[in-house]
C-alpha positions as CSV (number, residue, x, y, z in Angstrom):
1,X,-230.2,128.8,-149.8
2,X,-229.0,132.0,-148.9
3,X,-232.1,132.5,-146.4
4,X,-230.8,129.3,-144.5
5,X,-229.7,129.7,-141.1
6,X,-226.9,127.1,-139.7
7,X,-226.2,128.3,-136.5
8,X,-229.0,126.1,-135.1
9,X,-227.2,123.4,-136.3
10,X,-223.9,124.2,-134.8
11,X,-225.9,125.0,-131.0
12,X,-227.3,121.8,-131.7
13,X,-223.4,120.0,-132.0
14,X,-222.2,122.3,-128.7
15,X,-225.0,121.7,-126.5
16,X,-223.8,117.5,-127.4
17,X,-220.7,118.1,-126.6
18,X,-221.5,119.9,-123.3
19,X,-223.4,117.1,-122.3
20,X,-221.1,114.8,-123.3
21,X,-218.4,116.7,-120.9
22,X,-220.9,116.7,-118.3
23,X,-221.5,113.2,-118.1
24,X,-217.4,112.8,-118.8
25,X,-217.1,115.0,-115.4
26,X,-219.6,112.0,-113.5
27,X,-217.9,109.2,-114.8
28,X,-214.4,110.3,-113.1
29,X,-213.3,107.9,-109.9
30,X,-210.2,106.0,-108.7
31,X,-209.0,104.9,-111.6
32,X,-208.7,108.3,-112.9
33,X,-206.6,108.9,-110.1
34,X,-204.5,105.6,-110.6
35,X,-203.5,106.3,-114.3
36,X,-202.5,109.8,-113.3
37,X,-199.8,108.0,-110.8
38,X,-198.6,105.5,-113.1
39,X,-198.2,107.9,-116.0
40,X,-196.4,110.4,-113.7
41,X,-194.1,108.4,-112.4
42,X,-193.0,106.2,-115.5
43,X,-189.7,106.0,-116.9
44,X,-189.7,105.5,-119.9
45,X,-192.3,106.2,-122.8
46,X,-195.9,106.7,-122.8
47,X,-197.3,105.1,-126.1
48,X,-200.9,106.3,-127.1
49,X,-202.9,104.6,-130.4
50,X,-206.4,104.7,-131.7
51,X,-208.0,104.2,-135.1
52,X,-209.8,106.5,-137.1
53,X,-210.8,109.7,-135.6
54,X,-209.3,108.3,-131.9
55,X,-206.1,108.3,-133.2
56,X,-205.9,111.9,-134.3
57,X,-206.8,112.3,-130.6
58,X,-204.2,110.1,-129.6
59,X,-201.4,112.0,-131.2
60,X,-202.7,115.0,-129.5
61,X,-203.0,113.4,-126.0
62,X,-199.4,112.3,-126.6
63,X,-198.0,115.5,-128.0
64,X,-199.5,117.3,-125.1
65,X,-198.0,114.5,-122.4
66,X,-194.9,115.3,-124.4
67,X,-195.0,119.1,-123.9
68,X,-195.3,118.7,-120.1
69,X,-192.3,116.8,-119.5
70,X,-194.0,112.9,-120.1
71,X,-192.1,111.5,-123.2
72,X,-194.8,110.4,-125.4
73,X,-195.8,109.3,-129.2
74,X,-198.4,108.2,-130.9
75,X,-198.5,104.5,-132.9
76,X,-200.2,103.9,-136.1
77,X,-202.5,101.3,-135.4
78,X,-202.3,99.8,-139.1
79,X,-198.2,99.6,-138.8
80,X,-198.3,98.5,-135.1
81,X,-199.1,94.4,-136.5
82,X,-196.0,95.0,-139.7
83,X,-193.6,95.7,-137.1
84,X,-194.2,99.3,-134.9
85,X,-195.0,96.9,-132.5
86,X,-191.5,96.8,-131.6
87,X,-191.4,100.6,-130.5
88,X,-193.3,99.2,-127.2
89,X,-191.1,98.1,-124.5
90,X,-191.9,96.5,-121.3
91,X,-191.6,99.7,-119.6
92,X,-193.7,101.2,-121.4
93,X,-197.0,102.6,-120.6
94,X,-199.8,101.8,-123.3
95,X,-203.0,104.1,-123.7
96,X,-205.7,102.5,-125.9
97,X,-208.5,104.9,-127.5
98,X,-211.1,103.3,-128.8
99,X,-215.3,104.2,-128.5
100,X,-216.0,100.7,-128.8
101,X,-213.3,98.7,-127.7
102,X,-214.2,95.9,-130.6
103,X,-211.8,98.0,-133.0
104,X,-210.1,95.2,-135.4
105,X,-206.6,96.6,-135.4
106,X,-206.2,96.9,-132.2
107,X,-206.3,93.4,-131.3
108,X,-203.0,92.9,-132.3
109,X,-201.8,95.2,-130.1
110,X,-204.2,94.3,-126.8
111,X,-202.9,90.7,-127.2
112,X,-199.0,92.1,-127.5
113,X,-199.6,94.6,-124.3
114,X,-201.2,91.2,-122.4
115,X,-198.4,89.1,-123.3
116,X,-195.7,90.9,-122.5
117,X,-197.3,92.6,-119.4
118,X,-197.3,95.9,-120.7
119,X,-199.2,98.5,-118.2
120,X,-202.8,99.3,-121.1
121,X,-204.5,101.8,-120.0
122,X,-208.2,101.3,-122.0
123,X,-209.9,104.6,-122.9
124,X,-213.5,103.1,-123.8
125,X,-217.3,103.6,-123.6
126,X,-218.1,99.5,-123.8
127,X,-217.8,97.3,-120.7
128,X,-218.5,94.7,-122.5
129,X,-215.6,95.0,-124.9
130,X,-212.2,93.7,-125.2
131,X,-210.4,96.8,-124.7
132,X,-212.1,97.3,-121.6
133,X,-211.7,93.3,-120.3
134,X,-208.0,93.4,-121.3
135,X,-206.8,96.6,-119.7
136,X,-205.1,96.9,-116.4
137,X,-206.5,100.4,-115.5
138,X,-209.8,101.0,-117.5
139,X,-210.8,104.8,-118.2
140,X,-214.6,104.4,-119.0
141,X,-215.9,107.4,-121.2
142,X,-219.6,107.9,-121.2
143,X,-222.0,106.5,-123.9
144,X,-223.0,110.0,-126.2
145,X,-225.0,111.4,-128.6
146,X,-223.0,112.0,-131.9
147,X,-223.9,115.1,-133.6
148,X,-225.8,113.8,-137.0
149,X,-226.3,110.5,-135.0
150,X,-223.0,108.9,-136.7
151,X,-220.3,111.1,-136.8
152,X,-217.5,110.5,-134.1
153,X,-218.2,114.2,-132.5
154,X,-219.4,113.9,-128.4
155,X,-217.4,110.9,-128.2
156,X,-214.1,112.6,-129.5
157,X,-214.6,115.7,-127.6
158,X,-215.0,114.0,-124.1
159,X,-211.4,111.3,-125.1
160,X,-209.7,114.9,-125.7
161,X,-210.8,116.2,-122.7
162,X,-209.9,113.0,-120.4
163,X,-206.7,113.5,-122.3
164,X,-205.6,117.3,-121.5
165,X,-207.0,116.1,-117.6
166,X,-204.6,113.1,-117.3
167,X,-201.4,114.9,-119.0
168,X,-202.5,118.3,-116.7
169,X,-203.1,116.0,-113.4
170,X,-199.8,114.1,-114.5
171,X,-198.1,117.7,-114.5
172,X,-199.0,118.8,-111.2
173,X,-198.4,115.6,-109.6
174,X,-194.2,116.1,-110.6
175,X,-194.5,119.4,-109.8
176,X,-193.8,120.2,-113.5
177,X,-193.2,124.5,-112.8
178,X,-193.1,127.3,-115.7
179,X,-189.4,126.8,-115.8
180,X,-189.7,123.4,-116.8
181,X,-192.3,124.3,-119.1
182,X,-190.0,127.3,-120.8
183,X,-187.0,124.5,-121.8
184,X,-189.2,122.6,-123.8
185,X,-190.7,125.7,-125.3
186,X,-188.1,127.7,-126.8
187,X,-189.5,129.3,-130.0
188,X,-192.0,131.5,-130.9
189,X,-194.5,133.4,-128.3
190,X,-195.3,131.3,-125.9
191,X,-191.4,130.7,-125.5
192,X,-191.2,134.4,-125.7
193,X,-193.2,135.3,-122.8
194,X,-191.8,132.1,-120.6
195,X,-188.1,133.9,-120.7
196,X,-186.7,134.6,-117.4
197,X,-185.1,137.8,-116.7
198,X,-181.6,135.7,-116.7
199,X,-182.4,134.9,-120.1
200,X,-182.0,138.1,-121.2
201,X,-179.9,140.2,-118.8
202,X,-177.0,141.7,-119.3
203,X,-174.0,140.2,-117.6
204,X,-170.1,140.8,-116.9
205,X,-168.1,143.5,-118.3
206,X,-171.6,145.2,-120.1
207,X,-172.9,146.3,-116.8
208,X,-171.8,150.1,-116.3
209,X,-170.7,149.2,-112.6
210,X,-168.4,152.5,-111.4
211,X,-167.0,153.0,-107.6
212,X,-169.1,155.4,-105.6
213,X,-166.1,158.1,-105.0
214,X,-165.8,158.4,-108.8
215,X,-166.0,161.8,-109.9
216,X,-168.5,163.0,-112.3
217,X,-166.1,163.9,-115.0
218,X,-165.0,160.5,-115.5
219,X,-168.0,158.8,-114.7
220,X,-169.1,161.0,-118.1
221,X,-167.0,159.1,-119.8
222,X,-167.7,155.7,-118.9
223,X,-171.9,156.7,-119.2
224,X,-170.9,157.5,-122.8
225,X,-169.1,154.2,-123.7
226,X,-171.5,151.9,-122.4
227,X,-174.3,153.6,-124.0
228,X,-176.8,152.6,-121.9
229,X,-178.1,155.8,-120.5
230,X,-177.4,155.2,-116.6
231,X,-174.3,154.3,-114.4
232,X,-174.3,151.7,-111.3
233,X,-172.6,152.7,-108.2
234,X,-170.7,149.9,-106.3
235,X,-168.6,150.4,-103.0
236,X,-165.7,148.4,-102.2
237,X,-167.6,145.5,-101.1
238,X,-169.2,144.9,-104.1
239,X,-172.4,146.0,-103.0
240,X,-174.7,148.5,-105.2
241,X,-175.7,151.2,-103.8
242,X,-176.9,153.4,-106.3
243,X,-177.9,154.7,-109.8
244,X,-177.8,157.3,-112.0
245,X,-179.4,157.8,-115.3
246,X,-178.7,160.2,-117.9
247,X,-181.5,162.1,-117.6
248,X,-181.1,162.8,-114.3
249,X,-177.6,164.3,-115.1
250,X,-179.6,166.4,-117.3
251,X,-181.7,167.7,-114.3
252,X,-179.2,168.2,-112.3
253,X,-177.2,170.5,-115.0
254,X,-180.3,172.4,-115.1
255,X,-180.2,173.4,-111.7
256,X,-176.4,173.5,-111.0
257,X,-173.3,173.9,-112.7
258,X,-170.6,172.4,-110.2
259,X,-171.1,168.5,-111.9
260,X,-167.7,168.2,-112.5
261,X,-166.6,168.8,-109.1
262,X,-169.4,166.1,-107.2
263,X,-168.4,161.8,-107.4
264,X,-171.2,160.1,-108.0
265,X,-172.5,158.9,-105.0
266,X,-173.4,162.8,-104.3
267,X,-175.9,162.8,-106.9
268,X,-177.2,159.5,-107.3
269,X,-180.1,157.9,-106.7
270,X,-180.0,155.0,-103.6
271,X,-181.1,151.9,-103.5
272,X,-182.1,151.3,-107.0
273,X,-185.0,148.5,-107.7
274,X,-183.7,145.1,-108.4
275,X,-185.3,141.7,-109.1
276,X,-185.0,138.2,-109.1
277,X,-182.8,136.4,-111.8
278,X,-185.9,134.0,-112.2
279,X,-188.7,136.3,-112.5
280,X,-190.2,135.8,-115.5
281,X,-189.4,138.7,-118.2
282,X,-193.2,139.8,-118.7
283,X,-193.8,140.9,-115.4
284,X,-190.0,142.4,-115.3
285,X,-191.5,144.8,-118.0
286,X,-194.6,145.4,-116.1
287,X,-192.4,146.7,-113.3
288,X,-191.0,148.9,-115.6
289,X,-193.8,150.1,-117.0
290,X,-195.3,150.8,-113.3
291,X,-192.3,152.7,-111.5
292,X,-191.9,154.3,-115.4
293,X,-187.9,153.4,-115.7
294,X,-186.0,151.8,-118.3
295,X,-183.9,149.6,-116.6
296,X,-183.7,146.9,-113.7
297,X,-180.9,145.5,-111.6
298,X,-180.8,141.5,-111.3
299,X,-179.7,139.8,-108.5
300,X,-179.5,136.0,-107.0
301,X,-182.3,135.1,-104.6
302,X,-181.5,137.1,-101.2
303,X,-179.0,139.0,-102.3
304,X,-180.3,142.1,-103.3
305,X,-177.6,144.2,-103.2
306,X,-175.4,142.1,-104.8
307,X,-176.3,143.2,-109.1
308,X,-175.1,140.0,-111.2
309,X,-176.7,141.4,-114.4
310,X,-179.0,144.7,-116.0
311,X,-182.5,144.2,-117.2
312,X,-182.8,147.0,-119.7
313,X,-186.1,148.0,-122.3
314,X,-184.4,147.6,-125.5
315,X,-183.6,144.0,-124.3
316,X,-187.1,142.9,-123.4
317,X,-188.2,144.5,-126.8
318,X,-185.4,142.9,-128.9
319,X,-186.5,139.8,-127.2
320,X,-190.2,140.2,-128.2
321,X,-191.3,140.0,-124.6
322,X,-194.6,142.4,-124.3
């Protein structure tokens, strides 16, 4: 046994489901296209069941549809005919998965979707079945070869992957953006590195705004209270016009002695880089890293010169953005 080789055995299982997808890929035509409308534009829930191996797929499918903005669950089929039925209104969209469409349980439910006019959307590889007679938009998935001849493998593989392709088609038909994507993704990583940089930025009385005929003596002061190694310079308007960073105080000691004596706008530096309040953070810190600064002033579409909040290193890193 030790001298026995299985990775035959799992080419042979990938190259099935390969050719499974690639028969999946044929099959597509208009009514593709016609479930990815209807499940786009519903209002209310979209409902997907299956028995068996189809309905792990199905709460899959539906927690997918779910994450891109289509409210969607997944009904047992074995509690659907003891009263889950009930959870299906007439606005409802119903997604069958079955290989063979001759499933027992799902009778139940077929006949419930039929009576009540219920939009079923059939995923199934029989045209001869009742699934398939009985649904109002019929997804046929190709007829496969199972890995070990019996076990539900090809044919799972290619309902998960008409899956992820209606609930991503579904997604770009609303025009479902990033943003959209980011509120129903708050936790962990992914919500992490879907932050925008208004998420995060520092706003109101925490940015170190000071007036551009400041002197330096007292614009010392303020640096040090704010402790956040760098100073913005405003005029009267409003408008920001500069920055200056601790370390380039430093410099400028080096070389002079007269600091006290300047205002700010003598010594700092104009037209500080600014970005977009919606920009995600990520590429924020790649900005960063690029121009090799520490922080970045925010503003509100046009307005560049107008700062509404501070992007600054220790931010992005307490926020785990990387």
């Amino acid at each position: 046994m030790k001298n026995k080789k299985f990775i035959p055995d799992a080419h042979n299982v990938i190259n099935l489901q390969i050719k499974a997808l690639q028969k999946l890929k044929k099959n597509l035509n208009k009514s593709f296209n016609e479930a990815v409308i209807k499940i786009a534009k519903c209002q209310s829930k979209v409902i997907l069941c299956g028995v068996g191996k189809s309905g792990l797929i199905a709460s899959k499918i539906a927690a997918t549809l779910a994450s891109v903005g289509t409210p969607s669950f997944s009904l047992a089929a074995s509690e659907a005919s003891h009263g889950d039925l009930g959870m299906i209104s007439k606005n409802d969209i119903l997604i069958l998965i079955s290989n063979s469409g001759q499933t027992s349980e799902l009778k139940n439910i077929i006949k419930y979707a039929n009576r009540n006019k219920i939009l079923l959307i059939g995923v199934v590889s029989k045209t001869n079945s009742i699934l398939y007679r009985a649904s109002d938009i019929k997804l046929l998935i190709p007829d496969v070869t199972e890995a070990g001849g019996i076990v539900p493998t090809s044919s799972t593989t290619t309902q998960l992957a008409l899956g992820d392709s209606l609930a991503i088609a579904s997604m770009k038909y609303k025009k479902f953006s990033k943003l959209d994507f980011k509120e129903l993704h708050p936790a962990g990583s992914l919500g992490a590195q879907l932050k925008t940089v208004e998420d995060i930025m520092l706003t109101g009385n925490k940015i170190p705004f000071v007036h551009e005929n400041l002197n330096m003596k007292k614009a010392l002061q303020i640096l040090s209270k704010k402790k956040l190694g760098f100073l913005l310079i405003q005029n009267a308007k409003k408008i920001t016009k500069g920055i200056i960073t601790d370390g380039q105080i430093r410099r400028f000691n080096e070389k002079e002695n007269n600091l006290y004596e300047l205002n700010v706008r003598e010594i700092m530096t104009k037209n500080p880089i600014s970005v977009d309040k919606d920009l995600l953070a990520v590429k924020a810190l790649a900005i960063m890293n690029e121009k090799k600064i520490t922080s970045l002033c925010v503003h509100n579409k046009k307005n560049k010169f107008k700062t509404i909040g501070i992007l600054h290193i220790h931010t992005l890193l307490q926020s785990s953005i990387s």
